[in-house]
C-alpha positions as a Markdown table, in Angstrom:
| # | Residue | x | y | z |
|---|---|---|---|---|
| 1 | Unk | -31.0 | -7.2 | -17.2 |
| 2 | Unk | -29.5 | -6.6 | -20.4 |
| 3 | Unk | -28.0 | -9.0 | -22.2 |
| 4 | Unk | -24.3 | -7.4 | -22.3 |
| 5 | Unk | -24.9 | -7.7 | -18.2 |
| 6 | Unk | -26.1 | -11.4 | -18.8 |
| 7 | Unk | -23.1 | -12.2 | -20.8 |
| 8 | Unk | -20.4 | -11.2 | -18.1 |
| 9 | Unk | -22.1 | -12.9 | -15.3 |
| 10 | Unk | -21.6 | -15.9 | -17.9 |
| 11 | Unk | -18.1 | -15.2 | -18.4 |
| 12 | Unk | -17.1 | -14.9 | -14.7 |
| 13 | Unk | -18.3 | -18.2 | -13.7 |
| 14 | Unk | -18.7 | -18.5 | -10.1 |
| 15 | Unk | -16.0 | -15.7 | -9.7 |
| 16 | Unk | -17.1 | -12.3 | -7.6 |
| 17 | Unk | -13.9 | -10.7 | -8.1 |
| 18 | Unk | -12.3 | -9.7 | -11.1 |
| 19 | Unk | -10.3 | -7.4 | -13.0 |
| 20 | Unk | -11.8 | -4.8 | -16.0 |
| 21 | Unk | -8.8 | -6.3 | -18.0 |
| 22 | Unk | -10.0 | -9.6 | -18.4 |
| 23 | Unk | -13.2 | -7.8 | -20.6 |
| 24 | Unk | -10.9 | -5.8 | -22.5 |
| 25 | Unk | -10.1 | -8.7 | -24.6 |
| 26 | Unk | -13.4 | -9.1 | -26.1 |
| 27 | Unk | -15.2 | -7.8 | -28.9 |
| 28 | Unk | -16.7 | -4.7 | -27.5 |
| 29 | Unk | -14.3 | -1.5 | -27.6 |
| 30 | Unk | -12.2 | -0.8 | -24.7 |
| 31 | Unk | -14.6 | 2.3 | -24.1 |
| 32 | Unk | -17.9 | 0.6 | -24.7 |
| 33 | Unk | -16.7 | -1.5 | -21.8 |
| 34 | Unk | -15.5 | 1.2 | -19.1 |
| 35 | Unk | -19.2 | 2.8 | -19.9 |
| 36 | Unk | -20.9 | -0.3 | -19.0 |
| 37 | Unk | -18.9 | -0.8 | -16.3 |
| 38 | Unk | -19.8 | 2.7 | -14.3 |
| 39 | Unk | -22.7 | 2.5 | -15.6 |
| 40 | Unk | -23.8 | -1.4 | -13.5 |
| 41 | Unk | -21.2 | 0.3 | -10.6 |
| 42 | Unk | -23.7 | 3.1 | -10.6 |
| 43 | Unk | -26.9 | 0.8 | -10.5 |
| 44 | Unk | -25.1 | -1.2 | -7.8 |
| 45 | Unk | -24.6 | -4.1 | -9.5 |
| 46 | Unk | -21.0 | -3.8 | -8.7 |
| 47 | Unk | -18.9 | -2.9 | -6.4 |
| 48 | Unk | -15.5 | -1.3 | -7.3 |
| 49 | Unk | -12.8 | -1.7 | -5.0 |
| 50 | Unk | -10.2 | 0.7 | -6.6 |
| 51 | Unk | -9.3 | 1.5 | -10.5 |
| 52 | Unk | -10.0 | -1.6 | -12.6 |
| 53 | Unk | -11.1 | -4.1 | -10.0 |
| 54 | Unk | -14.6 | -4.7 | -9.1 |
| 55 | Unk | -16.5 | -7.4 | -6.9 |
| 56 | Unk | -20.3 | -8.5 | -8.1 |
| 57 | Unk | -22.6 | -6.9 | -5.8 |
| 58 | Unk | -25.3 | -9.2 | -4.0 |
| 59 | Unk | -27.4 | -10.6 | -4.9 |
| 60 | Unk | -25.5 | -11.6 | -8.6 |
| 61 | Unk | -22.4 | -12.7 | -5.6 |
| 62 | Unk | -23.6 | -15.7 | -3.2 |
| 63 | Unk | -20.8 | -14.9 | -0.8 |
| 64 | Unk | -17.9 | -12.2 | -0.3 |
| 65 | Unk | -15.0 | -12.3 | -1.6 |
| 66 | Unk | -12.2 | -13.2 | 0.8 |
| 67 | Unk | -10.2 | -10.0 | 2.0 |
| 68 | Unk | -6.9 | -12.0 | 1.3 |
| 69 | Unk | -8.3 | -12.4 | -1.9 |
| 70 | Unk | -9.2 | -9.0 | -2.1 |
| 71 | Unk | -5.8 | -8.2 | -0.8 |
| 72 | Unk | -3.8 | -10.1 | -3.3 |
| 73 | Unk | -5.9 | -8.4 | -6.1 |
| 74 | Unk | -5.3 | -4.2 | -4.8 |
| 75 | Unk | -1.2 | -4.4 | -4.8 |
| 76 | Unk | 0.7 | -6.8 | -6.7 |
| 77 | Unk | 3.2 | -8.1 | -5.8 |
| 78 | Unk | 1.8 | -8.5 | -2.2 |
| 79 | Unk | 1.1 | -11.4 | 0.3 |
| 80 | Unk | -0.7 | -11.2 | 3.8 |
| 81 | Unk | 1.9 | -10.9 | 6.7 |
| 82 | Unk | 1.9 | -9.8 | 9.8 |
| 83 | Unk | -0.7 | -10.2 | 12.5 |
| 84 | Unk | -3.1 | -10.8 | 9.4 |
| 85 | Unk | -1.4 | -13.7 | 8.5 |
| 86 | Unk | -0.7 | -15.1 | 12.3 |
| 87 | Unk | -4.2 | -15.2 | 12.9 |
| 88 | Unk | -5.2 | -16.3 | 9.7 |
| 89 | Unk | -3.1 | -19.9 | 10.8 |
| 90 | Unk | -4.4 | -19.5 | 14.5 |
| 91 | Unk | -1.1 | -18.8 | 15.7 |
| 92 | Unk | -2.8 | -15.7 | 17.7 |
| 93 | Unk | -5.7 | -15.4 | 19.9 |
| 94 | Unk | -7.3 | -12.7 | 18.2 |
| 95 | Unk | -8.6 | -11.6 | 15.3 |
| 96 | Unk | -7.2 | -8.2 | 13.4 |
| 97 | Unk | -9.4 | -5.4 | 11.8 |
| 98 | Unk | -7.0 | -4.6 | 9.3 |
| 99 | Unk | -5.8 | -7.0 | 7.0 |
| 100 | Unk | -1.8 | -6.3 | 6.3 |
| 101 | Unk | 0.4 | -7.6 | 3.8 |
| 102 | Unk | 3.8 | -6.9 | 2.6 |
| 103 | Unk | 4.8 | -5.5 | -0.9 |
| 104 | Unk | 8.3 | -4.5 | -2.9 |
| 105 | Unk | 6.2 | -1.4 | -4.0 |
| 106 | Unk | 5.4 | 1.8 | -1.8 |
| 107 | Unk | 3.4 | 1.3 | 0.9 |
| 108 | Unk | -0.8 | 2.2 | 1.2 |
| 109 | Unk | -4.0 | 1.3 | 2.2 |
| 110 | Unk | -7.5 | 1.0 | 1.2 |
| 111 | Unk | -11.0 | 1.0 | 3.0 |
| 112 | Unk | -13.5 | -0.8 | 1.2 |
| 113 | Unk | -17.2 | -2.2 | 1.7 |
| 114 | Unk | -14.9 | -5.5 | 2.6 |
| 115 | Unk | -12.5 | -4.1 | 5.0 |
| 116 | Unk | -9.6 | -2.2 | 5.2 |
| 117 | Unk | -6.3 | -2.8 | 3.6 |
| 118 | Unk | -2.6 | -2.1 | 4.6 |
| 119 | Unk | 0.3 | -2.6 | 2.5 |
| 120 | Unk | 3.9 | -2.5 | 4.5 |
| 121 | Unk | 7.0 | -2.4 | 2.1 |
| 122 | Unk | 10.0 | -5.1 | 2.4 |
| 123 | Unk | 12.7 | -5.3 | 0.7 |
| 124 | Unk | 13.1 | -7.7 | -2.6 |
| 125 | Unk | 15.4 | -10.1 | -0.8 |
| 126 | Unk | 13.0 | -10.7 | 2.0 |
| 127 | Unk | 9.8 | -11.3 | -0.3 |
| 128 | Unk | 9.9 | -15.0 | 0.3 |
| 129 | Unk | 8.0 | -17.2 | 2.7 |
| 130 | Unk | 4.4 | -17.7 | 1.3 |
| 131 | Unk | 2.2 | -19.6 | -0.2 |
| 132 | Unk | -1.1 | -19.6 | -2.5 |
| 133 | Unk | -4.6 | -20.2 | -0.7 |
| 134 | Unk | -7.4 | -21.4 | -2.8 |
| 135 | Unk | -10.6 | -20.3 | -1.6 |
| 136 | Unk | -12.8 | -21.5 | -4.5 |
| 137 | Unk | -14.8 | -20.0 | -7.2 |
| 138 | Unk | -11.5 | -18.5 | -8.7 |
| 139 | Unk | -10.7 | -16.8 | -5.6 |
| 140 | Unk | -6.9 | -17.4 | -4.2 |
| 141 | Unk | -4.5 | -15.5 | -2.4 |
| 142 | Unk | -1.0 | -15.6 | -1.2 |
| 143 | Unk | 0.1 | -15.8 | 2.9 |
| 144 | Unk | 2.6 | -15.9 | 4.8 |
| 145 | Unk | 3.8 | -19.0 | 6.5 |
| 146 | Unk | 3.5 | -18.2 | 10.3 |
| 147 | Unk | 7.1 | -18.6 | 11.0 |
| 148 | Unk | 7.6 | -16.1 | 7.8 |
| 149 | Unk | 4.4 | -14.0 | 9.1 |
| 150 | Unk | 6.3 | -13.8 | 12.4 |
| 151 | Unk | 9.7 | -12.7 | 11.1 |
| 152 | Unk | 8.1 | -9.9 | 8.9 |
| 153 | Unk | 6.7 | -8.3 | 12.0 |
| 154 | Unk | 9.8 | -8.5 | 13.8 |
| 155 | Unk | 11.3 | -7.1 | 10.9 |
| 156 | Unk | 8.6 | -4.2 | 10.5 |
| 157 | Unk | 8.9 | -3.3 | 14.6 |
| 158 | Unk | 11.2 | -0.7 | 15.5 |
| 159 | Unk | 14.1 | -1.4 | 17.9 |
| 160 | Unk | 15.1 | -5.3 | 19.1 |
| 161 | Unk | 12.6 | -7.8 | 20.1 |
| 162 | Unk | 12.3 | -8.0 | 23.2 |
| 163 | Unk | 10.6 | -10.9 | 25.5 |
| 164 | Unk | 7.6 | -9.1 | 26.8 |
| 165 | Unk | 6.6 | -8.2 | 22.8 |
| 166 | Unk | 7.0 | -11.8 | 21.6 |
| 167 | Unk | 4.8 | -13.0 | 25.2 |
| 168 | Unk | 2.2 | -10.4 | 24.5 |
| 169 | Unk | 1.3 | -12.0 | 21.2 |
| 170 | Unk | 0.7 | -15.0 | 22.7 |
| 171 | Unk | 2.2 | -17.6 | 20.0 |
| 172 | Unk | 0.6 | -20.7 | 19.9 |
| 173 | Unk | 3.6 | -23.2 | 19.9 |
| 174 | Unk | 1.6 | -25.7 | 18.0 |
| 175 | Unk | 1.7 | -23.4 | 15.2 |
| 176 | Unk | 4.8 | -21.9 | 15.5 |
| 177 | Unk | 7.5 | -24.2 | 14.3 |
| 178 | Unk | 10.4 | -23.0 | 16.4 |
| 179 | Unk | 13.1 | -25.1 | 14.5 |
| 180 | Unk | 11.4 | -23.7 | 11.2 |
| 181 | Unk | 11.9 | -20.0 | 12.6 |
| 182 | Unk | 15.2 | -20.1 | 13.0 |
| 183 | Unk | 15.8 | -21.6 | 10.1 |
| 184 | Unk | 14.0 | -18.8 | 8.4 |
| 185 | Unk | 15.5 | -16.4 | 10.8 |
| 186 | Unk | 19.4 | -17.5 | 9.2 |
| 187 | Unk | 18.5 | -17.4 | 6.0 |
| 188 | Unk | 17.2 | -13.4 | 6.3 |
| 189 | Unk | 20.8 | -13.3 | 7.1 |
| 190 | Unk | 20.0 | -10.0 | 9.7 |
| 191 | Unk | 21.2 | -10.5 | 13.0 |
| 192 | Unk | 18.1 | -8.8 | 14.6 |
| 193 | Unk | 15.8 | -11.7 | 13.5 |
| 194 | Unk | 18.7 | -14.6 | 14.2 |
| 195 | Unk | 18.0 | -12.8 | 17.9 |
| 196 | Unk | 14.7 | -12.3 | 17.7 |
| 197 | Unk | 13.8 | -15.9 | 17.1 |
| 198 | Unk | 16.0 | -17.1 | 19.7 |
| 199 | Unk | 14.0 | -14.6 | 21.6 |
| 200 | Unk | 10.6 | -16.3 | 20.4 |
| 201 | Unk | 12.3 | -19.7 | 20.4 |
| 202 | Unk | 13.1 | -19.5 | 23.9 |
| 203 | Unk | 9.4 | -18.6 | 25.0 |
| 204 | Unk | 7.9 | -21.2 | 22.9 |
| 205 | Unk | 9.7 | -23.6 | 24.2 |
| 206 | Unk | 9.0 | -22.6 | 28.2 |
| 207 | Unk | 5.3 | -22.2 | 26.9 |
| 208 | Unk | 5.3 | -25.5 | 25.6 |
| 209 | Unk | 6.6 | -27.2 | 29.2 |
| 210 | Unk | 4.2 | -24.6 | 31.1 |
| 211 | Unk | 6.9 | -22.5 | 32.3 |
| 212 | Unk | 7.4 | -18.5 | 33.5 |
| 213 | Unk | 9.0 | -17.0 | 31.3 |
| 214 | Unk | 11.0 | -14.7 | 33.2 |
């Protein structure tokens, strides 16, 4: 290894995912330091996930990064949402392919050696409702609350919410704080989500006391 390649594993730490910006700042020229780096992603050292952002390749990386991390990282301002986020808390039996997050800026996606990525656009006013995850080695991300996670994908669904789409996702109403949903609900200040997390409200509830709902 070259020394150059000895001094940025030094400088990352125990960090696996990082941004070409944070080397621009050095001593070496702004193009001495785009050569190196296609020339290690070439080699394999590293991985790049999109323009400027690059993951260290095994075996220099102990571990992968985690796709919310990696998520957080491709689109700024982002956080995970959706399905991601819902079984990211357990709130959901299953697991998702596709990690999804919400963004002011245009929607997109990106499949990477780590997954893919999908970025569903909100509105500025509902860009709320989150909160950073620390994952260690200078990896952290930002998700959704599930009550916040849930409201997002009512939001993104076309048409109202109806009983049999809240009862397929099979909300875990230990993990879905129904008082915390509404709450959340109001303050959207859209009367499809005040009804749709009556809807959700109302099955929680009957789930909780073991009930049909009908």
């Amino acid at each position: 290894m070259s020394m150059k390649w000895v001094n940025l594993l030094t400088s990352l730490g125990d960090e696996t995912l990082f941004d070409a910006s944070a080397l621009l700042s050095g001593a070496d020229p702004p193009s001495e330091v785009h050569r190196m780096l296609s020339r290690w992603t070439a080699s394999g050292r590293l991985i790049q996930l999109r323009r400027g952002l690059y993951v260290l390749a095994p075996p220099y990386a102990r571990t992968p990064p985690s796709p919310v991390a990696i998520a957080g990282r491709l689109r700024r301002p982002s956080y995970v949402s959706l399905q991601s986020a819902l079984a990211f808390h357990g709130a959901i039996p299953e697991s998702v392919a596709v990690t999804t997050s919400v963004t002011t800026r245009r929607p997109g996606r990106w499949e990477t050696r780590f997954g893919d990525f999908r970025y569903r656009h909100v509105h500025p006013d509902l860009f709320w409702g989150y909160r950073q995850i620390d994952f260690g080695e200078g990896e952290a991300g930002h998700v959704a609350f599930a009550e916040k996670a849930l409201l997002d994908l009512f939001h993104l669904t076309a048409g109202p919410i109806r009983a049999d789409f809240v009862r397929e996702l099979r909300l875990e109403p230990e993990v879905i704080d129904s008082h915390r949903l509404r709450e959340l609900a109001q303050r959207t200040a859209r009367p499809k989500l005040i009804r749709a997390a009556e809807v959700a409200d109302r099955i929680l509830e009957e789930e909780c006391l073991g009930e049909v709902v009908l």
